[in-house]
N, C-alpha and C positions, 0 to 999 in steps of 0.2 A: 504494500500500500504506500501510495506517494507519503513523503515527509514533507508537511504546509506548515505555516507560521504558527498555525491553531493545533497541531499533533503536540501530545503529553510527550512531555522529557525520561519520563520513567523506562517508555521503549528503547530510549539512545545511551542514558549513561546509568542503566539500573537504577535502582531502587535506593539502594543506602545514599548515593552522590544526591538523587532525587529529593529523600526527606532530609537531607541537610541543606540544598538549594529553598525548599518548602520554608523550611523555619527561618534562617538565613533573611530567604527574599520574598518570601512568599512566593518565589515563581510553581511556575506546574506546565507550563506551552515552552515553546519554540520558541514563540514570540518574545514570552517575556525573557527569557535567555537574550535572543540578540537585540532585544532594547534596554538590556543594563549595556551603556555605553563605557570604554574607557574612560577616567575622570583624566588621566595626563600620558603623555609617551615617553619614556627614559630613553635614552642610548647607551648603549655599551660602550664604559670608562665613561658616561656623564656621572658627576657624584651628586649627589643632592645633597646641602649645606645641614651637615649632621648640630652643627651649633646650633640652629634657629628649630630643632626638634622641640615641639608641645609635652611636657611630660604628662602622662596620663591618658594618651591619645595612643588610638593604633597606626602606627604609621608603616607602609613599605621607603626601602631607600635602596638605591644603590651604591655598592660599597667595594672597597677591597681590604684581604684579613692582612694585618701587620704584625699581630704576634699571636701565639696560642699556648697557655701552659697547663699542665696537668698537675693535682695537689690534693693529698689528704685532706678530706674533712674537721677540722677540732675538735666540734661537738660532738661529731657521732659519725658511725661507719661509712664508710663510701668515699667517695672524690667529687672530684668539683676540675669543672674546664671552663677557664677563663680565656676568651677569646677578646681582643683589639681590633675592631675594623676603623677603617677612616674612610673620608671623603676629600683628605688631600689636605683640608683644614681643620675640621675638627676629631675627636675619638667617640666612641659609644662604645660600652663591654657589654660583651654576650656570654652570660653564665649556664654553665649546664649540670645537672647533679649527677651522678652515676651513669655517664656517657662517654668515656673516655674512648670509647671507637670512633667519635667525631674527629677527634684531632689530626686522624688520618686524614678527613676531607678536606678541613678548613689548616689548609696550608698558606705560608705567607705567602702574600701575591696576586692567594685568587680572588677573581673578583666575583660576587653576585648579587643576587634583590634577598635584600632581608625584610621579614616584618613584623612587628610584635608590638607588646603595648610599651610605650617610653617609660621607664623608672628614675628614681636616682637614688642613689648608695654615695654615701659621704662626698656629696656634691660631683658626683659625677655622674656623666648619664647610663642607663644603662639597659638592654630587654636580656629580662630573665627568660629562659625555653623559649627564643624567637622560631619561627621556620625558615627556610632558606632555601633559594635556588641558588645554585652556583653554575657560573656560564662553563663550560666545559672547553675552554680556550687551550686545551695546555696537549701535545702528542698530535695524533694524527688532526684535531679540530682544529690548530694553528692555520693551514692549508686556508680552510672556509673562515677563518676568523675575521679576516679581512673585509670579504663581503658581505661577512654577516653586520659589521660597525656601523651601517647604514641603515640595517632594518629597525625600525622601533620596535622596543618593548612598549606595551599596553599593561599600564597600571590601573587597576578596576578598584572602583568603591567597592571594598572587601569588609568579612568583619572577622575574631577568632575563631570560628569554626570553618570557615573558610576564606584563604587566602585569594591573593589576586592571582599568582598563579596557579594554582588549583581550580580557580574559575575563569583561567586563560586556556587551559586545556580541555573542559566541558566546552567551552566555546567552539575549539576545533573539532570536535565531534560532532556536536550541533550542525555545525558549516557543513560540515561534511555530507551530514547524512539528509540536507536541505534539497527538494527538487525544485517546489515553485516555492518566490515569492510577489504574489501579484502590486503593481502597481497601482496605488491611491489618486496620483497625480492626473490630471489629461495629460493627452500628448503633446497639445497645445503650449500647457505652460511648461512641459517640463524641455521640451524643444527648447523654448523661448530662453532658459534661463543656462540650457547647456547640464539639464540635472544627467543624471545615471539612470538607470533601473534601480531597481529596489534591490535584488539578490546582490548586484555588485556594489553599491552600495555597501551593503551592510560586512561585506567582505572586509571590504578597504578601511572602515571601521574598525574591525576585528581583528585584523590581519592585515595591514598597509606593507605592501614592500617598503617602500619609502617614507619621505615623513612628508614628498608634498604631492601624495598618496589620499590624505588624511583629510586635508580641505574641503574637496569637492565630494567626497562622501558627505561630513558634516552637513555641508550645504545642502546637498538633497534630505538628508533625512530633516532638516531643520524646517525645510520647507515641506515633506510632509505631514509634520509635527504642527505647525500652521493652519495648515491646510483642510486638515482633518477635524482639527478645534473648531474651525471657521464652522465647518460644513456642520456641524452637531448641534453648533449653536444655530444656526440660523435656518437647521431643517427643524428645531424646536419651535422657531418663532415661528414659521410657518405651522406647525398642530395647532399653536396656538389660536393664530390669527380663523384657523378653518372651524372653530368653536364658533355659536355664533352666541353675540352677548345682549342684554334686554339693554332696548335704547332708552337713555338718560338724558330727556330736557331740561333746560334750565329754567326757571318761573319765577314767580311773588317770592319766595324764600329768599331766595338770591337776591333778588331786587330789595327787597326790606334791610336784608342785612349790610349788602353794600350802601345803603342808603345813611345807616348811622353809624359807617366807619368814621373815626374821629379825626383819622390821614387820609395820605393818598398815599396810594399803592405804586410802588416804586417800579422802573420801566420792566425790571427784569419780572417780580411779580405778576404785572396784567402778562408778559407772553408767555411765560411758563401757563398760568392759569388758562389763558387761552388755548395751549395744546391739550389740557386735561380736559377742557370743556368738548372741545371737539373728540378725542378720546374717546370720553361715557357717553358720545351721541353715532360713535363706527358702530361696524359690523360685526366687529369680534371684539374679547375683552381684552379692556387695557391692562397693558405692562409694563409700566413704564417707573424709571426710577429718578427720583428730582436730589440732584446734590445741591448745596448749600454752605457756603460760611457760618458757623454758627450765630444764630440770630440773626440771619437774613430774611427771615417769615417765612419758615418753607410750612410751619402751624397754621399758619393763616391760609395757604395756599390748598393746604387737604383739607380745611374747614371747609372752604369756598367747594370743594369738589363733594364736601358729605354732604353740605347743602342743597350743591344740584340733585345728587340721588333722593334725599327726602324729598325730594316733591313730586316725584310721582309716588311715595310710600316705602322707597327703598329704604334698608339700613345700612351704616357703613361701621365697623367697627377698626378700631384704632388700639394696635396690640404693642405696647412700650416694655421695655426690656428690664424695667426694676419698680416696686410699688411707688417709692420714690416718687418717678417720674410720670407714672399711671395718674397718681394720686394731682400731681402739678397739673400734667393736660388737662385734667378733669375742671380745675378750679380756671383753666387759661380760655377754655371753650365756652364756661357759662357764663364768664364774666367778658367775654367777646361778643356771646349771641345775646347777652340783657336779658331784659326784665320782661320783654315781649316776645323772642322766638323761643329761651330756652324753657320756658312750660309749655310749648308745642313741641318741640322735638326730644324732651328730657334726658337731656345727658345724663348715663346712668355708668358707675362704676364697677367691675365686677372683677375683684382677685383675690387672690387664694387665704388672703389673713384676715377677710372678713369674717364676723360673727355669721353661725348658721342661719340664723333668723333675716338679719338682713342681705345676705348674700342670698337667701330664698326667692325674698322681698323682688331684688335688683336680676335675678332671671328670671323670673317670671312679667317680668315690664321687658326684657330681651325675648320671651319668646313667642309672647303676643304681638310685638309690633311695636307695641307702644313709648319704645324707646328706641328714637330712631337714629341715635347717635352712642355708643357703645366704647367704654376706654376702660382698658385693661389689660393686664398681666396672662403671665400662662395659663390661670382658672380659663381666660377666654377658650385651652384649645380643649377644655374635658370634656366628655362626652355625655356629660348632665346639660352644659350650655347650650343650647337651639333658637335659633333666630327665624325669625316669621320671615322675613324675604332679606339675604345677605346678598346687599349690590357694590358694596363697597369695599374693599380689606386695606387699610392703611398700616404699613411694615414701618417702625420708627426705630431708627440705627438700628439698620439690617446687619448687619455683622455680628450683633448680639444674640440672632436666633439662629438654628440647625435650621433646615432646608424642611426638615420632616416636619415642625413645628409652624411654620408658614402652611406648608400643605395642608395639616388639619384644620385649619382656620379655614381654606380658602376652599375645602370640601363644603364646608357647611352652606355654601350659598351653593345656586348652579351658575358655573360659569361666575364669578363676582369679576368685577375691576380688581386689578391691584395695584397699589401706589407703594413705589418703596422711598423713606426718607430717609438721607445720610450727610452728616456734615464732616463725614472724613471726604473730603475733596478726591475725586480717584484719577490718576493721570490718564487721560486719551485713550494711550496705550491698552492698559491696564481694565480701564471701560469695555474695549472693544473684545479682548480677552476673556475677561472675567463673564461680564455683563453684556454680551453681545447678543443675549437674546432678547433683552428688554430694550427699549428706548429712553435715550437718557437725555434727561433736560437740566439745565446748571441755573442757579440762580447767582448772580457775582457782586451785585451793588448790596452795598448795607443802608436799612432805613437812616436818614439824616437825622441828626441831632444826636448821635453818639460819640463820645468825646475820645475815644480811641486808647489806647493800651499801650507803653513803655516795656520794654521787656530788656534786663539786664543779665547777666551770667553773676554770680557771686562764687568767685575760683580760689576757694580751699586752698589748696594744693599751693597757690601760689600766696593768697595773701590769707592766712588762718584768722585772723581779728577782725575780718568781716564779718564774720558771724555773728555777731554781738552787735556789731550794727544792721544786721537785716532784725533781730531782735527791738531794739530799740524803733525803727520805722514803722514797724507791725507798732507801737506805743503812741508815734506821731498821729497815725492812720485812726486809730481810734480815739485820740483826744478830739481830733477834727469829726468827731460823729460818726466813723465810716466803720465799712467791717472787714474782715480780714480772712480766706482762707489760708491755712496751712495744711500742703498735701504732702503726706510720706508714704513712701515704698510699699511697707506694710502695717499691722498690728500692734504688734509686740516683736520689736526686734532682739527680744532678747532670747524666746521660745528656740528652741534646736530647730526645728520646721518654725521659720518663721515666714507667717500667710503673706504673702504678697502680693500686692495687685497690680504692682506695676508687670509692664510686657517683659519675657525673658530678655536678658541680651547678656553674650556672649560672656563680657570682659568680670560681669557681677562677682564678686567676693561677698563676705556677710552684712549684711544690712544694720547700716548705726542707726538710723534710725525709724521707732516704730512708732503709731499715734499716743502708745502707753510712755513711751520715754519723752515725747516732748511734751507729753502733757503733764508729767511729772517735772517737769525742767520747768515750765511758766509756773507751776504751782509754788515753787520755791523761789522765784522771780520775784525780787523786788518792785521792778517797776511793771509787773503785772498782777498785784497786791489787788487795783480795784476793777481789772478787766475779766469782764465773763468771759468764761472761758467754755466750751463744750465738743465733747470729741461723736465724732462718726464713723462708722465701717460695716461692712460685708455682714458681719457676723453679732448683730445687733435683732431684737425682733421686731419686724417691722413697725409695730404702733410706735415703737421708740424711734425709731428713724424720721418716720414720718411728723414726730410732734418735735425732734430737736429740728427737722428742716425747718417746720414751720413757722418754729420760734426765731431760728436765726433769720426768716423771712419777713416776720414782724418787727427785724429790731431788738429780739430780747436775747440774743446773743453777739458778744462783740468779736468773737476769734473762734473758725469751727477749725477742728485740726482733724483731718479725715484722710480715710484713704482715697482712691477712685471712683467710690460712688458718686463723687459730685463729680464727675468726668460729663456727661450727659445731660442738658436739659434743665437744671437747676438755677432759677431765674430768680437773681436778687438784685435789682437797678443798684441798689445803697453799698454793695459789694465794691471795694476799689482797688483792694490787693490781694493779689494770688502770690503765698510764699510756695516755690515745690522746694521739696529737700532731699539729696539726691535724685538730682532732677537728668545724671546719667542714667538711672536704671531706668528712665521710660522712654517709649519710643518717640518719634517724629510727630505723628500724629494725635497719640496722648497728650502730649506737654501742650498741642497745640489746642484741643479740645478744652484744657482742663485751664488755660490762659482766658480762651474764649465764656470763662466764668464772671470774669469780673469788667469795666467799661461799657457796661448794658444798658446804663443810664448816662444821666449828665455829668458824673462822676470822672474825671481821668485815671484809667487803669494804670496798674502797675503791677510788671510780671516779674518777681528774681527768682531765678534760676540757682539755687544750689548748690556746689558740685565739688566735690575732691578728686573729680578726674584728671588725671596730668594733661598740660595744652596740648600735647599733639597726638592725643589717644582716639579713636574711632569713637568714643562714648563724651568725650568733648565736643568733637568736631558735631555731634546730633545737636546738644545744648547749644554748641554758636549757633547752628542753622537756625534754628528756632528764634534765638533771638536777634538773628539777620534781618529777617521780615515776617511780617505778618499776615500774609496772602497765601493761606492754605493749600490755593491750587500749585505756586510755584513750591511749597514746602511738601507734597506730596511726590512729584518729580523730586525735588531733594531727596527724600527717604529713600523711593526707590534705588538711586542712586547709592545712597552709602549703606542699607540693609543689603545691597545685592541684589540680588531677583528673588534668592530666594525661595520658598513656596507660596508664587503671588495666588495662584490658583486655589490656596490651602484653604480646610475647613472654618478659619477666621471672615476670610472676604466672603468665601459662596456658598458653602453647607460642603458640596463633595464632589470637587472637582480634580481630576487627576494633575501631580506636580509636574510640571514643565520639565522635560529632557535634557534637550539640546537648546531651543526657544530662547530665547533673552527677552526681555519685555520692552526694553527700554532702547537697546543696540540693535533691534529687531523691528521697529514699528512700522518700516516704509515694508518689509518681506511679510509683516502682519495685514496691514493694508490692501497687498495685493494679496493676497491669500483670501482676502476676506471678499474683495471683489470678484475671484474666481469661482469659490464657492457661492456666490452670488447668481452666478450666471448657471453655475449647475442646478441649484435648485430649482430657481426660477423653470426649467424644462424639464426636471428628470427630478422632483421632491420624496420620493420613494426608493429615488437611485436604482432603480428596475435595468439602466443600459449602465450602470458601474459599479459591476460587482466589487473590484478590486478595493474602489471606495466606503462601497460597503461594508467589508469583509472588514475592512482599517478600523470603519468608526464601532465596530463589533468589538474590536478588539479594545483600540484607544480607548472608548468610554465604555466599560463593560455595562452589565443589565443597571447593577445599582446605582452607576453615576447618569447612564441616563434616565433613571426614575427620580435621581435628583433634579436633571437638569428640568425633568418638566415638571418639580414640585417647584421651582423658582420661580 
């Protein structure tokens, strides 16, 4: 039977290599074999700079042995072979316990790939039981050594159970015993661009004679990696579009309400709102995703759109990612709609830390009808909640819910609209990527009469006795009436597992500090002897969240010290300083969310930044960014940029979208672009792919069953 991209591995390299590949990689196909790509290519005699090795990390290197000695154990019986390799500049020691037949192989001279996890013994580096290949240079292989100098070696993301080389030689088995690989691409494009086939392709990949062998493989698989994306997403939008959805006119609601706005709706406002309006009156249900600067009205914006669905009787429900913030909408929408619309459309709350009585109360006005505006938490997705006609679903910072979580919402109606909101700014790129099945609208002006936000670095590292003065201006800030967040990393930094809410990043060491340590430090604080003080976090129950918000909303607190939950949505005009501390450990777009807390009013904001990161460390460089500008969309391009790429695709942005291979997001946008235009054109003719298999067979494989039951839960 032919061997295809789709044939189990267990026929080719048995069984035991099989369930070690399994655990390892999860592979079980063909496919997924020749889509773990090489991560870099070595030469024979290139060294890789044994100095700059990560201790604690698996790494392969290649090397040559400089000494090798054999020696009794002290403590206890056996031997011990200590081995010297270098890279010409630095040493690594390779130890081995009761193996003294090794020392025959690793003779001085030879060279090979080692790889094992990095240690260190009295400051030196060192992998205990590494594995090893050794190049076989030495007798009759001198002959071919020569021509061998030019072939790459392919170093594979490996892990201890299996090696790079031990998953280089599955590979050539794999190759080998490969008949078809069909082609994803037209002929069209792949002419146009000079690609390969696919089989050869993935050869040159695996196996490059050469190293500028290696290119034009990439290139092609990079563009089928595109291509394929494109085509998954954009044969979704089409199911989607072929739904049809109950048409949504605009009426008296609308007209009332816009009637006793107390502003005027800023340019970006009326056209974003005008593509929604036109939207809930198409053929099929909206999809559509509205980004936003924080507090640019994107509230206001899916008001205006639940308003339209209420009037012919629709409901539209509004599902927010923390009670928190549920509890906020709730109070922003009825005191938007007044004294006249909101006892016709009864904003009603429904989440999970309600009392039974009134949470009975509050769905049963959801599933009569009679509540035709709906704001709430995950209680919205149980299967006790039922809504008399769902035309609406508004997603509020999408990044905070699973994909599966969205979906049971948006079962509950037939066919609803959906509006997703998100004021992480998302690059073009990254839009077309991610979110290429939805339509996406930006809003970019902020309403006028906002006095705007200062944002400074406070660098530890270099000047330690600022501290004490961000202390003291958090004192200036509240004698002048104002109020003051302070965000930290996490809890209680002093817990072994200390909870953190800031985003992982790479460089973090232990966290100084937690909201319990600096709340104990102002406690003891002189000069905040008469300042209220009250702290916030994750792990609080909600009534208690919800009444310290509230308090510090009215004024009756002067300084919240909280983790991340004020990240989102938490609207206090009287707010004028945002302290973060350790304002390394969060990301680009955190620090930026969490800034966009305070100058909400007539107030001038002021943002410092925290840091004992050293100046020229990658966890500095995020901090300057942030406080370089203040325009989200250009700080989103920033992040990308210094996070890397990354997993943009990961279950943070989309619910379950497979990580990017080859793909770059950023140094890829114009091969992204036309990818997405070609897949354009296929679907438009052939949305079933009935005359491309090879296409089809790809996006089978690319996005298996579950990421495409995700993509069309999106």
């Amino acid at each position: 039977m032919p061997v295809s991209l789709d044939s189990r591995i267990d026929g080719i390299v048995g069984d035991k290599t099989a369930r070690a590949l399994s655990r390892a990689f999860g592979m079980s196909t063909v496919g997924d074999v020749l889509g773990h790509y090489p991560r870099r290519y070595a030469r024979r005699g290139e060294l890789t700079p044994i100095a700059s090795l990560p201790v604690g990390e698996q790494v392969t290197i290649v090397a040559e042995v400089r000494s090798a000695s054999l020696r009794p154990m002290r403590q206890r019986r056996g031997t011990l072979l200590e081995v010297t390799i270098s890279d010409g500049d630095g040493v690594v020691s390779l130890t081995f316990f009761n193996q003294a037949w090794r020392q025959n192989e690793l003779t001085v001279g030879r060279q090979g790939i080692f790889s094992g996890k990095v240690g260190e013994f009295k400051h030196h580096k060192q992998f205990a039981h590494p594995d090893y290949e050794l190049f076989d240079d030495e007798g009759e292989a001198r002959a071919s050594a020569a021509a061998r100098q030019h072939v790459p070696i392919p170093i594979y993301p490996a892990t201890s159970a299996v090696t790079s080389w031990q998953f280089q030689k599955v590979v050539a088995l794999v190759l080998g015993a490969l008949d078809t690989a069909p082609d994803p691409l037209p002929d069209e494009l792949r002419a146009r661009h000079g690609l390969l086939d696919t089989h050869t392709a993935l050869t040159q990949i695996h196996t490059p004679s050469s190293f500028d062998r290696i290119e034009p493989a990439r290139a092609t698989l990079r563009m089928q990696e595109a291509f394929v994306l494109q085509t998954a997403l954009l044969q979704q939008r089409h199911f989607v579009r072929a739904m049809s959805a109950t048409i949504r006119e605009p009426g008296t609601i609308l007209e009332r309400f816009d009637a006793r706005l107390a502003f005027e709706r800023t340019a970006d406002q009326v056209s974003v709102g005008d593509l929604i309006a036109a939207d809930l009156q198409g053929d099929w249900p909206m999809n559509r995703l509205v980004q936003g600067e924080v507090g640019s009205g994107k509230t206001l914006v899916a008001l205006r759109a639940m308003l339209q669905v209420a009037q012919s009787g629709g409901q539209s429900a509004l599902i927010a990612p923390t009670e928190v913030l549920a509890a906020q909408h709730l109070r922003s929408i009825a005191g938007m709609l007044g004294p006249d619309l909101a006892p016709e459309l009864i904003p009603t709350l429904l989440t999970g830390q309600m009392g039974a009585a009134e949470r009975r109360k509050a769905a049963l006005r959801v599933a009569s009808g009679q509540a035709l505006i709906v704001v709430g938490t995950h209680a919205l997705l149980s299967e006790k909640t039922t809504f008399a006609d769902l035309g609406l679903v508004v997603v509020d910072e999408q990044h905070r819910f699973g994909v599966d979580q969205r979906e049971s919402l948006r079962a509950k109606g037939s066919t609803p609209h959906v509006l997703v909101l998100t004021a992480t700014p998302i690059p073009r790129t990254v839009a077309m990527t991610v979110f290429g099945d939805l339509d996406v609208a930006t809003i970019r002006t902020l309403p006028p009469g906002r006095a705007g936000i200062a944002t400074h670095v406070a660098p530890l590292a270099e000047k330690p006795g600022w501290l004490s003065r961000v202390w003291e201006r958090v004192t200036e800030e509240v004698a002048q009436q104002r109020q003051v967040f302070i965000v930290c990393p996490a809890i209680d930094a002093d817990q072994k597992e200390a909870s953190t809410d800031a985003e992982p990043t790479a460089e973090a060491g232990p966290t100084r500090w937690g909201v319990v340590q600096v709340a104990e430090l102002l406690a003891r604080h002189p000069s905040f002897r008469d300042v209220r003080v009250e702290t916030l976090h994750g792990k609080m129950p909600a009534e208690h969240k919800d009444a310290v918000m509230q308090a510090f909303s009215r004024g009756q607190i002067d300084v919240l010290v909280a983790t991340t939950v004020v990240e989102v949505g938490v609207d206090v005009p009287n707010a004028s300083t945002m302290i973060i501390l350790e304002a390394d450990r969060f990301g680009v777009s955190q620090l930026h969310q969490l800034r966009g807390r305070v100058g909400r009013g007539p107030v001038p904001g002021l943002c410092l930044l925290v840091t004992e990161a050293p100046a020229s460390s990658p966890a500095r460089a995020r901090v300057e960014a942030v406080a370089a500008t203040g325009d989200g969309f250009a700080l989103a391009e920033v992040d990308l940029e210094l996070r890397g790429e990354g997993d943009v695709l990961g279950d943070a942005q989309s619910g379950s979208r497979s990580s990017l291979r080859l793909l770059r997001v950023v140094a890829d946008a114009d091969l992204i672009a036309e990818a997405r235009a070609a897949a354009e054109r296929v679907i438009d003719e052939d949305p079933l792919l009935d005359r491309h298999p090879g296409l089809a067979a790809a996006l089978e494989r690319r996005v298996g069953q579950a990421e495409r039951a995700a993509l069309a839960k999106n």
